[in-house]
N, C-alpha and C positions, 0 to 999 in steps of 0.2 A: 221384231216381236220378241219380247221376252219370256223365255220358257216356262211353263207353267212350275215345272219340278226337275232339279235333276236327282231321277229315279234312283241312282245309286248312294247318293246321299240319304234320302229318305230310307232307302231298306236299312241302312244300317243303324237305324233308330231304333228306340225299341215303337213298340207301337202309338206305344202313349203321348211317345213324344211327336209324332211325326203331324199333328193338327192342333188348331187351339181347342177345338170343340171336344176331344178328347179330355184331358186333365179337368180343362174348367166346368164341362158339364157334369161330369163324376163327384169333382169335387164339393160344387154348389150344392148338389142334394142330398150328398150325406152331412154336409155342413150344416144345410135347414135344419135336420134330423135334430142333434145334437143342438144347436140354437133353441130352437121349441121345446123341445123335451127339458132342458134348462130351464128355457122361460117358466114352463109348467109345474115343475117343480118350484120354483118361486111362491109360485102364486099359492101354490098346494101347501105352503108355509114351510117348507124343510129348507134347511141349514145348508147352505153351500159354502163351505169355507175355504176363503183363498179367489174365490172367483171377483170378481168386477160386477157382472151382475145388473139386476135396475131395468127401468123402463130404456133409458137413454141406449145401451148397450142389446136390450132384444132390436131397438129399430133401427140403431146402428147396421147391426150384424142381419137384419135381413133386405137392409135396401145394399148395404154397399159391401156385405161378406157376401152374400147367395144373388142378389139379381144381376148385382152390377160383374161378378163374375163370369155369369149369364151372357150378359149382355159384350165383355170382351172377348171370350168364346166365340159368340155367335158372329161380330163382328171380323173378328179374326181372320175366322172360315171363311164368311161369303165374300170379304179381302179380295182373295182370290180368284174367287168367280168373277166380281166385277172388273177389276185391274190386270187380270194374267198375271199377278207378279206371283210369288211362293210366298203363302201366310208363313208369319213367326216359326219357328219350329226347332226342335234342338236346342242347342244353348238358350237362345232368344226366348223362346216359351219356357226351358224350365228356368231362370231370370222370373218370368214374370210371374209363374206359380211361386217360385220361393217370395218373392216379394209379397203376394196374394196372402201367403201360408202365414208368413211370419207376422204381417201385420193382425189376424185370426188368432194366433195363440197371445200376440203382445196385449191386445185387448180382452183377452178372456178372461188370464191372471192377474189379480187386482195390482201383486207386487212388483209386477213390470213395469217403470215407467212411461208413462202416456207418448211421450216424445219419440218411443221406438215405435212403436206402430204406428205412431201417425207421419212419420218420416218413411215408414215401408207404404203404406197405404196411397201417398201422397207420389211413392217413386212408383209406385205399379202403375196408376192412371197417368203419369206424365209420359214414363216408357212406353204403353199402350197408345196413347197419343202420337208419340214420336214413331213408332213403327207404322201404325196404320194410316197418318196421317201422309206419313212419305212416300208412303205405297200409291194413295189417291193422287198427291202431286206429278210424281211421276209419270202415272197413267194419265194424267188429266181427266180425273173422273170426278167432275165438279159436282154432282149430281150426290155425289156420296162423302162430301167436304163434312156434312153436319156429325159425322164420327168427330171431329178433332174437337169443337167446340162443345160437343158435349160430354166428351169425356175429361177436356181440360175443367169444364163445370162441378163433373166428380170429382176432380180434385181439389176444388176450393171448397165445395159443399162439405165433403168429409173431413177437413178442417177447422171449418161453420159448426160442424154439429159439436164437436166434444171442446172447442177452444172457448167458444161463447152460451156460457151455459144460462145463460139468461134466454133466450133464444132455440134451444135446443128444440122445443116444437116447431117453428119456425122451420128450422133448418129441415128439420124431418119432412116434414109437408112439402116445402121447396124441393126436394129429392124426390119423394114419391111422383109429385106433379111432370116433374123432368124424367122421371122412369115413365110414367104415363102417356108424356108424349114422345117416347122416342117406342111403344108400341103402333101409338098411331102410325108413325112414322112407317117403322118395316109390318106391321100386320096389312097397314092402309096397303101394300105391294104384294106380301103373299098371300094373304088370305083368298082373294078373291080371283089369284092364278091360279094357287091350291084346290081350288073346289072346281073351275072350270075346267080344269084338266083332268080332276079327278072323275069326273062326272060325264067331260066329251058334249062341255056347253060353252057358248059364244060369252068369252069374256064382255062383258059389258065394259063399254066405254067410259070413262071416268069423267063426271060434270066436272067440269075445270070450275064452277065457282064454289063448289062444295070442298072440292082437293085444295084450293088458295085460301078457301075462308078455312078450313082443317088447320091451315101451316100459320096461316097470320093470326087466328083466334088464339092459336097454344100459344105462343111467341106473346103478343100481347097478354093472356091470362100467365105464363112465367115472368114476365118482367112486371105486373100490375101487383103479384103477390109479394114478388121479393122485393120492390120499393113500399110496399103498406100502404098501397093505396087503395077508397075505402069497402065496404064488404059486399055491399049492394052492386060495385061494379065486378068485385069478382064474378058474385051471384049471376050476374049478366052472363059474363063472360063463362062459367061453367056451362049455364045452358044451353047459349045457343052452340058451344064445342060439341056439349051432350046429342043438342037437337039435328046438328051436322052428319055425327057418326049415325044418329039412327037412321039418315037416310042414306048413309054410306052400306050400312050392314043390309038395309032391308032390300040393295040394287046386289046384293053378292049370292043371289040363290039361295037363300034361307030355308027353301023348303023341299031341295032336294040332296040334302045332307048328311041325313040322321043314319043311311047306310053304313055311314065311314067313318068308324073314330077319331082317325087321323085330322076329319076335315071339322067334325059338329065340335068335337073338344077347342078348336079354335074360336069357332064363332060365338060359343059358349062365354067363352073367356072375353070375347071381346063386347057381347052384351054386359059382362061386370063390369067393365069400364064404361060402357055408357049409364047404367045405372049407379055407377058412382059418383061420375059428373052431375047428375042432378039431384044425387043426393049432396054434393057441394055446393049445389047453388040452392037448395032447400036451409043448411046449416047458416050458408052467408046470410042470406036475404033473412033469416029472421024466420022463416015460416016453421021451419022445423029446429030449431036451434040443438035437440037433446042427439042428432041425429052427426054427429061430427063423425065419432068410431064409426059408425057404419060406414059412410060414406069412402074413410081411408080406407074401410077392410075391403072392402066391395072392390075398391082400387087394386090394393095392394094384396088380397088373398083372391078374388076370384078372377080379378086383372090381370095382374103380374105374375102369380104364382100358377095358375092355371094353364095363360099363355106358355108361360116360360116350359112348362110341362107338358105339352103337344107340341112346342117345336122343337124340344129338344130328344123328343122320342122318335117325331122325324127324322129330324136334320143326323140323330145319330146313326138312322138305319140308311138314310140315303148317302151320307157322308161314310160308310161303309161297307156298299158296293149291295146289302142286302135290299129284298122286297121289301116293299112300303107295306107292310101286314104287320099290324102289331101283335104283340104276344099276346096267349090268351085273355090273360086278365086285365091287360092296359084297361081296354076298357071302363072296367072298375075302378081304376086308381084317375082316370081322368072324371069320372062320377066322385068321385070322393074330394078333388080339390073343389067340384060345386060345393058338394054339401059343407065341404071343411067352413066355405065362402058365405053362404049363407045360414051356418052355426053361427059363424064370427057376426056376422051384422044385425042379425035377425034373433038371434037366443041368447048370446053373451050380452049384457054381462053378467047373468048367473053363470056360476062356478062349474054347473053343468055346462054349459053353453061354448066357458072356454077348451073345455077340458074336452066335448067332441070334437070342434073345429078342432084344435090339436090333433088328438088321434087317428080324424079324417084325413090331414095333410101327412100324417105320418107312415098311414097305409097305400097313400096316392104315390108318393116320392120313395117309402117304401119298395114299392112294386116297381119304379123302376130301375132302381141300384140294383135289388132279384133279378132283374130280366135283362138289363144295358151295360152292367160290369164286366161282364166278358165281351160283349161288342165293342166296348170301348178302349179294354186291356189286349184285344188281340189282333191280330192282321186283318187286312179286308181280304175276304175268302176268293177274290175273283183276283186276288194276286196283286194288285194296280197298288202304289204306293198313298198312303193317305189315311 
C-alpha cells in the first residue's frame, strides 16, 4: 500500500504548497476578478493599452485560465483520495502554477509573442496529464482514466482556439461543451453523496440507463459537434442530455436542500446546465436561433462558474480540516453567481445587463478570496498535513 503522505515532507512546505486545491483555487478566482473586470472595461469603451484584449482572449481566459485551473486543482486533490498515492505538491505543483501563471501574463500582454503562452499553456495540461494520469495507472483506477483524455483534449483545444482563427468560436464551444461534461461527470458523483449525507437520506440508487445514456449521449454530442455534423442532430443530442440530467437531478432530493448552502448552491448550478442544454438544442434546431449567448452563458456562468464556486468553498474547508459551515456571507456570493447567471442570459445584451452579471460574479468570487485566503494560505488547524 502506498502511503498516503510522508508527513515530514509536507510540514516543511509552506502551506500553499502542500495541495493542488490550494494555489489553484486562490488563484482561479482572483484571476476571474481581473478577466471580467477587463473584459468590462472593454466593453464600457476605455483604452487598455498594451493588453491583447478581444472576445477571443475574455473566453480564452475563462474556459482555460479560471475553469480549467479549476478543474486540475480539483482533480489533483481528489488524486489522492482515489488512488492513495500523494497529489502533485512541492516542486511538482509549483512547476504547474508557474506554467499556469506564465501562460496568463503571456496572453494578457499583447507584446509578448503567442508562441510563449501557448508553449506554457500546452506544457501545464500535458504535465497535469502526466502526473495524474500516472497516479490512476499505477493504482489501477480505471474508473478515473477519463482525467488523462480530457485534459490531453485541453491541450489540443487551447491550441485550436488562438492558432486557427477562423474557427475560434468553434473551438470555444467545443471547450465549454467538454468543461460541460466533465461537470456531469464529477457533479453526477457528488452531488447526490453531498446532499444525502448531508441531510442523513438513503442515497438513491443510480438508473444505470440514465448514468450510460449521460456518458454515451455527451461522447456522441462532443464528437457530433467537433466533426460538423448537422445542427438538427446536435439539437437532438442537446436534449435528450438536457432531458437525462433533469431526471438525474429530480432523483437527488431536490426538496430537501434549501437548509444548506453548501448543498442547494450545487443543485443550483447544476439546473444552469440543464437549462442550457436546451437552450442548445432550442439555438440548433432552429426554433430559437437569437438564443445561442444564453444558452453558453447559462453553461458557462450559471454552470461552470457557480458549480466551480460551491465546490471549491467546500472542498477548501473540508480539504482543511475545518467544519463544513460556510462563512457568513457565502451564502450571498453563491446568490449572486445565480443572479450574475441569469443577468448574462436573460438581460444582456443591454449594457446594463452586462455590466450586473459582471458585478454579481465579482461580489460572488469576491466574497470568497474575503473569506478562503487565509484557509487556503495557512495550516490545517487540526495539525494533519495537507
Amino acid at each position: 500500500m502506498i502511503p498516503i503522505v510522508d508527513r515530514s515532507r509536507i510540514e516543511a512546505l509552506a502551506p500553499i504548497w502542500r495541495m493542488p486545491f490550494r494555489p489553484f483555487f486562490w488563484g482561479a478566482a482572483a484571476w476571474s476578478l481581473l478577466v471580467l473586470l477587463a473584459w468590462q472595461a472593454q466593453l464600457s469603451g476605455w483604452a487598455l493599452p498594451g493588453l491583447r484584449g478581444g472576445i477571443t482572449w475574455h473566453a480564452h481566459e475563462m474556459l482555460f485560465g479560471f475553469a480549467a485551473a479549476v478543474v486540475v486543482g480539483f482533480l489533483g486533490t481528489a488524486m489522492q483520495t482515489w488512488t492513495g498515492i500523494p497529489s502533485p505538491h512541492g516542486r511538482q505543483l509549483q512547476l504547474l502554477v508557474g506554467l499556469w501563471l506564465l501562460a496568463r501574463i503571456g496572453y494578457l500582454f499583447a507584446a509578448i509573442p503567442l508562441w510563449l503562452p501557448l508553449g506554457a499553456e500546452t506544457g501545464f495540461f500535458l504535465l497535469a496529464a502526466v502526473l495524474l494520469g500516472r497516479r490512476v495507472m499505477v493504482a489501477r483506477q480505471w474508473r478515473n482514466a477519463f482525467v488523462l483524455p480530457a485534459l490531453l483534449a485541453l491541450a489540443g483545444l487551447a491550441l485550436y482556439h488562438w492558432l486557427v482563427p477562423a474557427r475560434q468560436g468553434h473551438a470555444a464551444l467545443l471547450t465549454l461543451l467538454l468543461m460541460t461534461g466533465l461537470i456531469l461527470v464529477i457533479g453526477g458523483r457528488v452531488i447526490p453523496f453531498f446532499t444525502a449525507r448531508r441531510f442523513h437520506l438513503a442515497q438513491r440508487d443510480k438508473l444505470a440507463a440514465v448514468e450510460y445514456g449521460t456518458h454515451g449521449v455527451l461522447v456522441a454530442l462532443l464528437l457530433a459537434f467537433a466533426f460538423g455534423l448537422p445542427d438538427m442532430l446536435l439539437a437532438l443530442l442537446a436534449f435528450i442530455l438536457g432531458a437525462l440530467q433533469l431526471v438525474r437531478a429530480l432523483r437527488w432530493h431536490p426538496g430537501a436542500i434549501w437548509r444548506e448552502p453548501l448543498v442547494w448552491s450545487l443543485h443550483i448550478s447544476y439546473w444552469f446546465v440543464i437549462l442550457g442544454l436546451f437552450l442548445l438544442a432550442c439555438w440548433w434546431s432552429g426554433i430559437a436561433p437569437a438564443w445561442r449567448s444564453g444558452a453558453v452563458h447559462a453553461l458557462a456562468v450559471g454552470g461552470i462558474g457557480g458549480l466551480i464556486l460551491a465546490m471549491i468553498s467546500r472542498v477548501s474547508l473540508g480539504h482543511t480540516g475545518r467544519l463544513l459551515a460556510v462563512p457568513p456571507l457565502m451564502p450571498l456570493a453563491f446568490a449572486a453567481l445565480s443572479f450574475s447567471a441569469l443577468a448574462r442570459v436573460f438581460w444582456a445584451p443591454a449594457p446594463a445587463g452586462f455590466l450586473a452579471a459582471v458585478a454579481a460574479w465579482v461580489v460572488g468570487y469576491g466574497l470568497f478570496l474575503v473569506y478562503y485566503t487565509p484557509v487556503l494560505f495557512r495550516a490545517r488547524p487540526d495539525g494533519h498535513p495537507g
